[in-house]
C-alpha positions as CSV (number, residue, x, y, z in Angstrom):
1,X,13.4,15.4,-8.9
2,X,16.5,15.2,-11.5
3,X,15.9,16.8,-14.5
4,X,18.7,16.5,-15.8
5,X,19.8,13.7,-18.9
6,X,21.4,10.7,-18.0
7,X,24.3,10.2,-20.3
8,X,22.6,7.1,-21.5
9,X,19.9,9.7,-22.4
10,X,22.2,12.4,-24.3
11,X,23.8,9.5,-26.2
12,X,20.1,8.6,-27.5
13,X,19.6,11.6,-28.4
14,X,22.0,12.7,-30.3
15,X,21.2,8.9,-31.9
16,X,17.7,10.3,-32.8
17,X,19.5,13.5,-34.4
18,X,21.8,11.6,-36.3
19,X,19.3,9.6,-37.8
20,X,16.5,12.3,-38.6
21,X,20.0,14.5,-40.0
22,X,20.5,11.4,-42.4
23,X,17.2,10.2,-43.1
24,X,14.3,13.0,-43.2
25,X,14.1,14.3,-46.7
26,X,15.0,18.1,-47.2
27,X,11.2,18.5,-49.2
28,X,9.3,16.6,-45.9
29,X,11.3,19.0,-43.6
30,X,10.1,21.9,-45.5
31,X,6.7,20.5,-45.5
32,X,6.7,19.9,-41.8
33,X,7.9,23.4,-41.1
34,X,5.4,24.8,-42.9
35,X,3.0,23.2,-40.9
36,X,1.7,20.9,-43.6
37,X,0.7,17.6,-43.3
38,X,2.8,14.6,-45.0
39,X,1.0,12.9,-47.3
40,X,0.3,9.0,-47.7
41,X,3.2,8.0,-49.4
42,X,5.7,10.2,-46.8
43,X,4.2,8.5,-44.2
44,X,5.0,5.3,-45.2
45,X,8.2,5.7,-46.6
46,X,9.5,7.5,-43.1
47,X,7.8,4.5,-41.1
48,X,9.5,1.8,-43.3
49,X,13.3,4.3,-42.2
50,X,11.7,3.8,-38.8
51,X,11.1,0.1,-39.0
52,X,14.5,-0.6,-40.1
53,X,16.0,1.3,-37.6
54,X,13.6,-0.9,-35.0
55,X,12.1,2.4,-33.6
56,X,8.8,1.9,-34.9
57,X,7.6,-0.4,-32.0
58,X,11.1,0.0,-30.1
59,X,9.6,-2.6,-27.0
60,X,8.8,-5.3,-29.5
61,X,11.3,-7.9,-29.5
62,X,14.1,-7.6,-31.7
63,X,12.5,-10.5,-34.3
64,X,9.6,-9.0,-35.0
65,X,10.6,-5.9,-35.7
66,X,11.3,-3.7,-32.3
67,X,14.6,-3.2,-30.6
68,X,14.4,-4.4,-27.5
């Protein structure tokens, strides 16, 4: 068994990185940190940066939403 990342893989990553780096509010990273829950509100606005991006159902077709 390979264990080790394809480069398709590392290039992902460092995509997810990016985009957390950019995205994830300093206060909700703090939050998290602590170990504390996001509220209602943080929940939905991080789904919505997740949306946009296609990542929140990545295998749905590209027109409803996904990026596949």
């Amino acid at each position: 068994m390979d264990l080790h990342l394809t480069e398709a893989q590392k290039t992902f990553r460092e995509e997810v990185r990016a985009f957390i780096d950019e995205r994830l509010p300093m206060a909700l990273r703090r939050k998290l940190r602590a170990g504390h829950f996001p509220n209602r509100q943080e929940i939905l606005d991080w789904h919505r940066k997740l949306n946009v991006k296609g990542w929140a159902a990545p295998h749905w077709p590209k027109e409803y939403g996904g990026s596949d």
